[in-house]
Structures are given as C-alpha cells and as structure tokens.
N, C-alpha and C positions, 0 to 999 in steps of 0.2 A: 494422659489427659488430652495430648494432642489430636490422637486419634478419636476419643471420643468427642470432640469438638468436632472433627472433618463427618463422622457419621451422624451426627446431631443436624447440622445443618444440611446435609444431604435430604435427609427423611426429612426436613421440614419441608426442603421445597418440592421433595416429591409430594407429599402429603397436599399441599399448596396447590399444586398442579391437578392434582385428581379431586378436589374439590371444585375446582376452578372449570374442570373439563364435565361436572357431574351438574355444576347449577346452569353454565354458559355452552356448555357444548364446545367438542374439540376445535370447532371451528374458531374458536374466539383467540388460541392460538397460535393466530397469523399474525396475531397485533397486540399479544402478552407481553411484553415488557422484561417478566420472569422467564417466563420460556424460551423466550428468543435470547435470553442471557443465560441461561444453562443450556441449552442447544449450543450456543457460541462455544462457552466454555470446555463443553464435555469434547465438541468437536476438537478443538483444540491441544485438548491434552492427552484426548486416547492413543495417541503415538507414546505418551511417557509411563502409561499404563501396560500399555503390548510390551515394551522393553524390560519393563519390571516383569511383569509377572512372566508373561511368552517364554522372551528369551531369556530370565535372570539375568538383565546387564544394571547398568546403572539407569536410572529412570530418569538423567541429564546425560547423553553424551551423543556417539555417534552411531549408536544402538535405537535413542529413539528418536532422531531425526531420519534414520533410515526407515521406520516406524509409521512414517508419513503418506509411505508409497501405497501404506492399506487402501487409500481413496482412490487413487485410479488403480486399482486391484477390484476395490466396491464394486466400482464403476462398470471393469470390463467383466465381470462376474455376471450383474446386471444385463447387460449388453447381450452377454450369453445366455443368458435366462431370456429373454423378450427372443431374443431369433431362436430358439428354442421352442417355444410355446408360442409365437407368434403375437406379441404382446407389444403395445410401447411404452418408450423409458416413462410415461406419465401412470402407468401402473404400477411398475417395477424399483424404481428409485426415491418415490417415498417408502417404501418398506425397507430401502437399504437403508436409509437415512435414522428410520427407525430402530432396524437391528444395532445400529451404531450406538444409540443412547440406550439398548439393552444393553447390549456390551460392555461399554465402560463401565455401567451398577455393577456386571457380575464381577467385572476385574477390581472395582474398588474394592469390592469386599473382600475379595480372595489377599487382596494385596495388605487390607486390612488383616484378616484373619490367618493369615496362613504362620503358623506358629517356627516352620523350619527355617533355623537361624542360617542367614547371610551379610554379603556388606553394609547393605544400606535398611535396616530393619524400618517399618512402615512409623514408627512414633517419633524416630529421629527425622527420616525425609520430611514426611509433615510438618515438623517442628520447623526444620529449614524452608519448605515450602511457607509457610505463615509468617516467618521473620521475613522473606524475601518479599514477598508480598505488602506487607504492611507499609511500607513507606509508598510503593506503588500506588495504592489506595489512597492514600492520603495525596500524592499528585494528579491523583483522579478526580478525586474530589475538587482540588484544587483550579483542575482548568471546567472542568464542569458548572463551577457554581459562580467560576469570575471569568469567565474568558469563553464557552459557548455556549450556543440558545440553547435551550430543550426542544428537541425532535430535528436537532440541524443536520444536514449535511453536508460536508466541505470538504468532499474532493471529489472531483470531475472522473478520477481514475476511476472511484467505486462504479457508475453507472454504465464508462466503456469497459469494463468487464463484466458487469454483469449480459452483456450481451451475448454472450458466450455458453452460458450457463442457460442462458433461457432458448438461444435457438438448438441447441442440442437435446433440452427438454424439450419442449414445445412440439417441434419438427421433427427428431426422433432420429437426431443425426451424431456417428462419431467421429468427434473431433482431434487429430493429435496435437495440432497447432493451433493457435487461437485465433489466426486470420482464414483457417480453412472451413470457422465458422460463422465467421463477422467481417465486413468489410473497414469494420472500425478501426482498423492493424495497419499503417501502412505499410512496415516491416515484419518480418517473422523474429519476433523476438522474447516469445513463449512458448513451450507447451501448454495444453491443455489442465497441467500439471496443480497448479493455483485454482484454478477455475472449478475445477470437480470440489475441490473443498467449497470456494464459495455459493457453489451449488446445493451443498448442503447447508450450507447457511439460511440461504435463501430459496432458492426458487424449490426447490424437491418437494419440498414440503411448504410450498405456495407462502411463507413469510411476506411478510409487507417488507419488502426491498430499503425501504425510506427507514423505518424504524431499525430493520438489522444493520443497517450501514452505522447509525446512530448507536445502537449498543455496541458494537465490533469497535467503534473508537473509546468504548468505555473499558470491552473486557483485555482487547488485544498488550494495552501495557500493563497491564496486570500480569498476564499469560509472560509476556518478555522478559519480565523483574525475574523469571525463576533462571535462568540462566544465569541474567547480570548478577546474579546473587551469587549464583554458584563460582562464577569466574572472578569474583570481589573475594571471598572465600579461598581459594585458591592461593590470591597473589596474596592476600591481607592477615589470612587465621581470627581475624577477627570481627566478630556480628556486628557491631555496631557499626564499623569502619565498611563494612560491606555494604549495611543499611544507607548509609550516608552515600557511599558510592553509588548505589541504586537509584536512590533518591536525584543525586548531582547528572546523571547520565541522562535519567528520563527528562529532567529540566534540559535539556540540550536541545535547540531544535533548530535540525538543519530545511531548511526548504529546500527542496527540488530529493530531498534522500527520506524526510519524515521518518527515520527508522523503528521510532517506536509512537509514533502519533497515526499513520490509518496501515491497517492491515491491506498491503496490495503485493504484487507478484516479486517488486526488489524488498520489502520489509518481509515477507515469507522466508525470500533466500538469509537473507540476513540472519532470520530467528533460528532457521536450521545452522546457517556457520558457528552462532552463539555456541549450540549444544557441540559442535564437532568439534570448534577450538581446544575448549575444555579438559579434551582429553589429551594427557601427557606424550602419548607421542604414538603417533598413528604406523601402522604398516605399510609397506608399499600398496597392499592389493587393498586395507580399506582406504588409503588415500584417496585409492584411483575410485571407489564406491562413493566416496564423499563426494569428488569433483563431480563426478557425473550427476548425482543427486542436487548439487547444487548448480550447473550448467540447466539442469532441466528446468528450473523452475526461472531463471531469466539468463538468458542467452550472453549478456554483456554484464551485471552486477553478479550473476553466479559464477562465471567465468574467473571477474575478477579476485572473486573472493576465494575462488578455486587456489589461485595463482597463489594468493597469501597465504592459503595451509600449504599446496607445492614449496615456497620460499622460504615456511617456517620449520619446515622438515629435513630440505636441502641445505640451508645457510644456518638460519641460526640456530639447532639443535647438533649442529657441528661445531660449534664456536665453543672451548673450552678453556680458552686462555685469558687474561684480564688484556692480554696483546691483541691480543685477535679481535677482543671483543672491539677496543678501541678503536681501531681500522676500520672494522664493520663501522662503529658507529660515525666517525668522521667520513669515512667514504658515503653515506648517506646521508649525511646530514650536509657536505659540502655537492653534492647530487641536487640537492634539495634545494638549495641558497639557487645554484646555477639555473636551474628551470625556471625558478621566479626571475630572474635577470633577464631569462630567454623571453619570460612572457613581458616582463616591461619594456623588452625592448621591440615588440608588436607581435613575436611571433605566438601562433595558436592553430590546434590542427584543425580548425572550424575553420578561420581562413583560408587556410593554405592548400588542405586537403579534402575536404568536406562539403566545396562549393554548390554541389548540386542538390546534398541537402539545405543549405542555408537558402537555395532558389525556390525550393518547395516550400519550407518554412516561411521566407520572406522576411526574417533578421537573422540577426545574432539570436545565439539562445546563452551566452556569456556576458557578466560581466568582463571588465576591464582596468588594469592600473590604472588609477590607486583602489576604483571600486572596487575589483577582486577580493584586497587587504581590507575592504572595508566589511565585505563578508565574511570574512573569517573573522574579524572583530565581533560583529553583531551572533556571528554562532558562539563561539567559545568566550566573550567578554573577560571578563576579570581571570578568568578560570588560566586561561592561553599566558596569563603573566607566569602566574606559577610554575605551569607547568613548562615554562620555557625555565625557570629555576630548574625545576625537577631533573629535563634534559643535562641541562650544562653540569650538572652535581651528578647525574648518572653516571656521563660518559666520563669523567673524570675521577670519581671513584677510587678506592685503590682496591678492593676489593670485588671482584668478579662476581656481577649478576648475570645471570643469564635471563632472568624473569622480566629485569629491565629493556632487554631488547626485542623481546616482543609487541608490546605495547608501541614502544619507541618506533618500529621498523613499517609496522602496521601505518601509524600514525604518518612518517614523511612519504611512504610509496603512494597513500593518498593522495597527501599536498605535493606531491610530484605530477601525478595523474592530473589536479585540478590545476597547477598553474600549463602542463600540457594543453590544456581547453579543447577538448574534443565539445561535440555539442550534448549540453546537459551537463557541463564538468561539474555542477555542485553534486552530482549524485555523486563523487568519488568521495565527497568531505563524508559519506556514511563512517558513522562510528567513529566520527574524530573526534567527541566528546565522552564515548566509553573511554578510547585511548588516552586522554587527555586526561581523565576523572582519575584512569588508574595509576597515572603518575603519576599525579597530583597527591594522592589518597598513600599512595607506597611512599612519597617523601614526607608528607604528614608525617604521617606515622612511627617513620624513623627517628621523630625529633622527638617523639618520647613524652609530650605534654605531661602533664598533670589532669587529674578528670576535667575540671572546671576548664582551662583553657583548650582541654579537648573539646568539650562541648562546646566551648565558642567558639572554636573555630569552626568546626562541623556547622554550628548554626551558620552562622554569616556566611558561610560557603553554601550554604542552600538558598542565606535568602540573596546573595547576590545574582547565582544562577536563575532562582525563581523570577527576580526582577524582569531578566535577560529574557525568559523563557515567555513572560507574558505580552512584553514588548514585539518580540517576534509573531509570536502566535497571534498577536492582534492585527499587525500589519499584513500577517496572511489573509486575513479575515475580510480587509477590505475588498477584496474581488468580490468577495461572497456577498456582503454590501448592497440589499436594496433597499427602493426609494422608499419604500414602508417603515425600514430601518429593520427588519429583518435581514438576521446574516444566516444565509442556505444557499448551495447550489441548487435545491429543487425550490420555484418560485411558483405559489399557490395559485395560479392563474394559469396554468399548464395541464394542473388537474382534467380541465373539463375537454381536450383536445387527447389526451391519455386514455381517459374513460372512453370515450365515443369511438376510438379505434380499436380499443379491446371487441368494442361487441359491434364492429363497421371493419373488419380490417378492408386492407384492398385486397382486388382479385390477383388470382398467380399474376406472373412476370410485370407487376404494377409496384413503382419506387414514387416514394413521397418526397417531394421535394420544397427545400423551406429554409429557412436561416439556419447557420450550423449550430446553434444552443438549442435551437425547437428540435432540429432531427436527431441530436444527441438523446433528447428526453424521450421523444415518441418510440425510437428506436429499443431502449433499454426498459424502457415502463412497458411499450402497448408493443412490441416485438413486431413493429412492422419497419420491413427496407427503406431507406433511404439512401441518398449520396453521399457514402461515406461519414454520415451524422460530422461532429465537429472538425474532422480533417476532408472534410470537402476543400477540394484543392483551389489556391489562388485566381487560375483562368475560371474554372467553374462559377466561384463566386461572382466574378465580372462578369459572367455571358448569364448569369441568373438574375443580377443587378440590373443588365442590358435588356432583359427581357422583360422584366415589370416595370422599367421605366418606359421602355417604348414597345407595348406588346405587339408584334408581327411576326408574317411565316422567317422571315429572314433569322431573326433574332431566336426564333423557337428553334428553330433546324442548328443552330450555333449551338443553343444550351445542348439539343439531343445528343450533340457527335462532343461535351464536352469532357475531360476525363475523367473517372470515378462513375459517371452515369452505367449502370452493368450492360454488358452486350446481353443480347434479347431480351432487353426492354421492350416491350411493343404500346407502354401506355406508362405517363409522368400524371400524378395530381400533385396539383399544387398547393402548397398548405400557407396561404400569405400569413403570415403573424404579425403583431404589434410590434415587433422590434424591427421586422421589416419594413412596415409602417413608420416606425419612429428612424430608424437608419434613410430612408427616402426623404421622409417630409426634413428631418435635421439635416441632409447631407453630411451625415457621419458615413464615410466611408473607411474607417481605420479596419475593419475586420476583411477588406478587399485584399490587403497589405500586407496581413501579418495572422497564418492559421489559428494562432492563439488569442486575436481580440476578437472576443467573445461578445456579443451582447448580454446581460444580464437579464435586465429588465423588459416587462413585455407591455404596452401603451395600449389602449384602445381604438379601435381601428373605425376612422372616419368612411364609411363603404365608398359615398359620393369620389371619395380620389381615386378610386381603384377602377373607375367604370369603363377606361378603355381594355383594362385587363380583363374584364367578364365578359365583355363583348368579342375578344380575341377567344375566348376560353370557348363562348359558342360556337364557333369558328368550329372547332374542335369536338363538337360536340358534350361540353361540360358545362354540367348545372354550379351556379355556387350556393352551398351551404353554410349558414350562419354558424357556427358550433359555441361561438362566445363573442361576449364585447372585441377579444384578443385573436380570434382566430376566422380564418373563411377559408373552407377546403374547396376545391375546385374536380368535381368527380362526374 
C-alpha cells in the first residue's frame, strides 16, 4: 500500500509538470511552486536513494550521508566536461542538474521494484518514511499558516550564500572555499561543499532565488523528520513515541543554530551527523570518513559534531559498568554546573580570547547572566523541567543504560560549549532540544502510561513546546519587520535597483558601493561586486558615512584606501539608497557601531539633499541616474 501511495503521488506530479511545461512552456518553471518543491525534495534525498539502491546500505545512515559527496562529484564532472569541449558551467550545469532529477525516478523505481529481498525491503522504509514525516507536516503547516507570510524570506544567511553559487555560475569560476568566490566570507569557514547543492536548487537551473529560499523552509523539515524519526525508533521501538518525538524536536527553536527551520551550511552539517549518529557503532576508518565529511561542510559546527561521534566512540561505547557509567555521568554533569559558575562569574572566550573579533564585529555576539539562563529557558521552556527529572533518574538508575548517556553527554558538552561563550555560543545549544526530547520521551515512556493518559500527555507536550515554538519564532520575526507590515528579508522596493543591474551591470574592475542591506541584495540577486555587501567593515562604513555627508577629494581618497574596498579597483559607483537617505536625514548612526545593525527599510529619497554629492560626483566625472523613488546610482 505504501509503496503504491509513494508511486501514485510521484506520477501525479510528474504528469502535473509535463502538462504545465506543455501549455506554460519550461520556462514557467523558474517560478512553479511544484517544481521548485520536487527539485528541492528529489535534490535532497537522492543521497538516500544511491545508498539503497548503489551501494545496498541502509537508506539512513553513514552510507548515505556520505552519498552527498555525488554534488561536488556533479559538479567537478561538469567542470571536466566545459574544459573538455571548451564550454561554460552555464551550458553544462543545467544538464547536470537535470540528470539528477532523471536519476532519482530511475532509482525510485528500481528501489520500488526490485523484488531481491534485503533489510530494509522498499514498503517497510516508506511506511517508516510517511510515519516520520507526518507529524513534520503538520509542523509545517503549523508555522506556515500562523507564524509566516507567503513568499517570505527570513534569513539573511540564504542570500550571502547564494553568492557563491551564482559567481561560479555566472563567471565560470571553481571554487573550493566559499570566500575564494565571494568576498561575503570574512573567514574561511566552508567549502564549496553546501553551495553546489544550493546551486542546484537554485541558480543552475535559473529558479527564482526568492521563491526557492521560501520552499527550502517548507521542504528542508520535512526532509530532517526522516532521521529524527529513525533515531526516535531506535531509542523508543515505538511509532507513536517517535512521532511525538519528532513533532516536540522540530517545535524547538534555537536562534543563532535554526537546526531544522532554514536549510544553511551548519543545518546541512547537522542533517548529515542525524544520519551517521544512527548507526550503532562506527569503525575507526569510517569514523575518520564521517569527520571529514562533516569538517567539510562547516569548518567549526562539523568539527564540533565530528568530536561528538570521536567521543561517542572513545568514552561512551566503552562504558559497560552501571559504575562507570555513573562517573561518567557525574564527572559531566559536575563539568557542566562549574563552566556555568566560570561564566557567571564573567569569564567568556569572546572576552578574554577573541578581542580582535569583537573589534571587527563591534559588540558582543553573547548573551550574559542571568540572560544566558534566560535563553535556555525560552529554547527548551517547560520541556528543560523534565528533562532535568529525566537526567537526575537516569544517572541514578540502578540499572545500566548505555542509550542514556548519549543523549545526556551530547546534551552538557553543548551547554559546556555555550556557557564557554566563544562568539556565536548559541550555535553550540544545536540539538539541545532533539537531546532533551529524547530524554524526555525515554522517561515517558518508562512510566508505562495507560493509552488515554499517553495521549495526554503526548498532547500537552506538543502544545506546550508549540506555544514556546511560536513565541520564539515570532520574536525572530521582528527584524524581518517592515513599515508595510510585511515580515521579509527581501523588501519590495529593491526590486527595481536588482533589475536594472542585471541588464546595466558595471564594467570589469568597477565595485558598487551603498549601505550594507542594499549591497547584500544587489550582490546576491544582480551578481554585481560590492564592499563586502553586509560585513563591510566598521571604519569603512565611517569613511562612506564621511563621504556623503561632506563630499570632497579628501574624504573620497579616505573611502578608496578603506578596508574591504578590492585592490585594483580603478572606479567606485555609488549607489545612494533610502536608507542611506533615512540613516543621514535621522542621524541613526547605530549600523556604524555594530556589523550586524542592519537597515531594514528603504525611504524615498528627497534628491534636493544630495546636491553637493552629485556635484562632487561630476567632479569625477559621474552622471546620476534616477533608477527609483529609493535609489540614485552615480556612474
């Protein structure tokens, strides 16, 4: 049954598609809605299909997260085809893109139809596949239809990556590192590795960027539930308990880690550890296959998570004692208490060690006692009671778990990490809500309910988390916050300064220069240079501030030698914007201060206040062009 449900809906929306492609023409899917959600999807899980069918592994583990590496295999396949035949990736890489959603139909089917029995037979996986899913969906629905807009997009990450993806197409250039394609990177702290996948998401096959970003937060928890599911399975044996687990996990939302709310380069790494965890106990040599695999895809959250299968391989699949175990777990759990102590009593490696990023940055990027504690409230709310029950009755036990100190070990090397306060410490709370869920869910469980008060409590633990979840996710929402009352990182009055540079770019060695939210957008949409789009650095923005408020040679020669500006520049247009506009006339200067205040919104631009700047601009020989109420480029 199962299976003929997965091939029923398959052929509907291909059938959907070739209709669609026969009255609208292929073109029309740049901006399907359907398409751009089975291109997601197919992209997505054809790593779990190569594992099945390829190499006969399990279709969740460390077989087809390694599975993943096919895209930058695509890629450099590609790469060797164009220098081969003398071709650019803009001929070469929608075909690969293509091959790929040939691909996956042939392996569905085979995976469908291949009748030679194995572990995982294709009606049971799907069956587990659709249980897993199901609650996902219905959290889907749930922030979709109370918590964001239709066509939104809200997260600043999607568009500095997508930079990456589009100068390697575009430009016809190979990238191994993501700063050795964008100047968007102040740090080396990716491969290329994420990027070829979002590449085919998007740009290979020309998608409308705005709308895939939009779907990718529809399909990506979808796509995540099938691991939570499996790893729920595992600890629990039981569907429902797993389902509810699923469900309580994806209501978690950590800010600054989003693990399963947008698909970016630390939620990738993460969706890979989900599948490698899983497996019962890895070898030295694929250890050492996983870490690498997971180092590549972020340099410091794949690292970390490297260390957690290192750890769980070394210590706790050594621990065989109810003594031992105990140890273990008091030695981390009193580990744990002490770091929080070290962090209330001021110390943080953002402080102490990290001063020359906080310079660049221009604050903290931490909170602080008691607010720290108050972020761990607002992530895990009611849940964190529990599961501090959960803890204190594991580790005391008389009976030896070993399944218990995974979860648990996983869970305080976190909150070790985060009261450490490197900068960015909430990305270490990742998956302190799977961790938390499955103690939570493992001591449930043990108390043996009756169905009825299963079910109630199941409920009320969804809608508690759910409460928590919307609360969060709304309060993230207010950056996104404009004066229209639209909540988007893309603000519709951008559009027209996007357009006009796709088909106006500048000439070679010529950077546009403009507030850091406009050279974010023009950068990732209209694929033209700026200074460093949003991390344009501190003194920059002062000596570009200095410049339009008092335009002269003095002031101009200060912005050219500023930092970020690239060497052999030999020509800056100026892109004055509304928010520039509105940043001068309000004297808001808070985005001087701090690389992360952003302007939002873009105001109409009075021209009459600008007229010693167009008069300096002559100077220079530059005409100004009107391009909107919101924009005047100076070329």
């Amino acid at each position: 049954m199962f299976d003929l449900i997965a091939i029923a809906t398959n052929l509907g929306l291909i059938i959907y598609l070739l209709v669609n492609a026969l009255t609208k023409g292929i073109g029309a899917f740049s901006t399907n809605y359907v398409f751009i959600g089975y291109l997601i999807f197919t992209i997505l899980t054809l790593p779990n299909l190569l594992s099945s069918v390829i190499f006969k592994a399990k279709m969740i583990g460390l077989s087809s997260a390694l599975c993943f590496i096919y895209y930058p295999i695509q890629f450099l396949i590609a790469w060797g085809i164009g220098q081969a035949l003398g071709v650019s990736f803009k001929e070469v890489l929608p075909l690969a893109t293509v091959f790929t959603l040939v691909l996956w139909n042939i392996l569905f089917l085979i995976f469908i139809f291949k009748n030679q029995k194995r572990e995982d037979m294709s009606e049971g996986v799907i069956k587990d596949l659709i249980m897993g899913i199901i609650p996902a969906i219905l959290i889907v629905l749930f922030t979709f239809i109370l918590i964001r807009q239709p066509n939104s997009v809200v997260a600043l990450d999607y568009f500095q990556h997508l930079t990456v993806p589009n100068r390697m197409f575009l430009d016809n250039i190979l990238c191994i590192t993501s700063n050795q394609c964008s100047g968007l990177f102040l740090q080396t702290g990716y491969t290329t590795f994420y990027h070829i996948i979002l590449g085919n998401i998007t740009t290979f096959l020309q998608i409308d960027p705005l709308k895939a970003f939009y779907v990718l937060d529809i399909i990506f928890p979808i796509i995540a539930s099938i691991p939570i599911y499996a790893i729920f399975k595992k600890f629990t044996s039981s569907t429902i308990w797993s389902q509810v687990g699923v469900a309580v996990t994806l209501l978690i939302f950590v800010t600054g880690a989003y693990e399963f709310v947008f698909f970016i380069p630390q939620t990738f790494a993460i969706l890979l550890f989900l599948m490698i965890v899983k497996e019962q106990r890895l070898s030295w040599w694929k250890l050492a296959l996983a870490a690498i695999l997971l180092f590549s895809t972020h340099f410091i959250i794949g690292a970390f998570l490297a260390v957690l299968l290192i750890g769980k391989r070394i210590i706790i699949e050594n621990i065989h004692t109810k003594k031992g175990a105990l140890s273990y777990t008091l030695i981390l759990l009193i580990s744990c208490i002490f770091f929080g102590f070290v962090n209330i009593a001021g110390f943080s490696i953002e402080k102490f060690v990290q001063t020359d990023t906080l310079a660049t940055i221009g604050s903290f990027t931490n909170s602080y006692f008691p607010d720290n504690l108050q972020v761990i409230w607002n992530v895990l709310g009611s849940l964190s009671l529990i599961a501090v029950l959960a803890i204190i009755i594991g580790i005391f036990k008389r009976k030896f778990n070993q399944a218990f100190l995974i979860p648990f070990s996983f869970l305080m090397i976190g909150l070790i990490c985060y009261f450490l306060a490197p900068t960015y410490a909430n990305k270490f709370l990742l998956l302190s809500g799977l961790y938390a869920t499955i103690l939570t869910i493992e001591f449930l469980q043990s108390l043996q309910f009756k169905f009825l008060m299963k079910g109630f409590i199941a409920s009320a633990l969804i809608v508690i988390c759910g409460i928590g979840y919307f609360v969060q996710y709304k309060n993230y929402l207010k950056f996104y916050t404009q004066d229209n009352g639209t909540v988007s990182a893309f603000v519709e009055k951008d559009r027209a300064i996007i357009d006009y540079l796709k088909i106006n770019p500048p000439t070679p060695n010529t950077v546009i220069i403009s507030d850091p939210y406009t050279q974010l957008m023009i950068e990732s949409l209209a694929n033209v240079p700026t200074v460093q789009a949003q991390y344009m650095q501190l003194k920059t923005r002062q000596n570009l501030l200095n410049y339009l408020i008092a335009p002269n040679p003095d002031t101009y020669e200060s912005l050219l030698i500023s930092p970020g500006v690239p060497k052999g520049t030999t020509n800056i247009e100026f892109l004055y914007s509304g928010r520039i506009f509105s940043s001068v006339a309000n004297e808001d200067k808070g985005w001087l201060y701090n690389m992360y205040s952003l302007p939002l919104n873009n105001a109409n631009i009075d021209i009459q206040a600008v007229s010693s700047l167009v008069e300096d601009q002559k100077r220079l020989n530059k005409n100004v062009y009107k391009i909107s109420d919101n924009f005047l480029l100076f070329r």
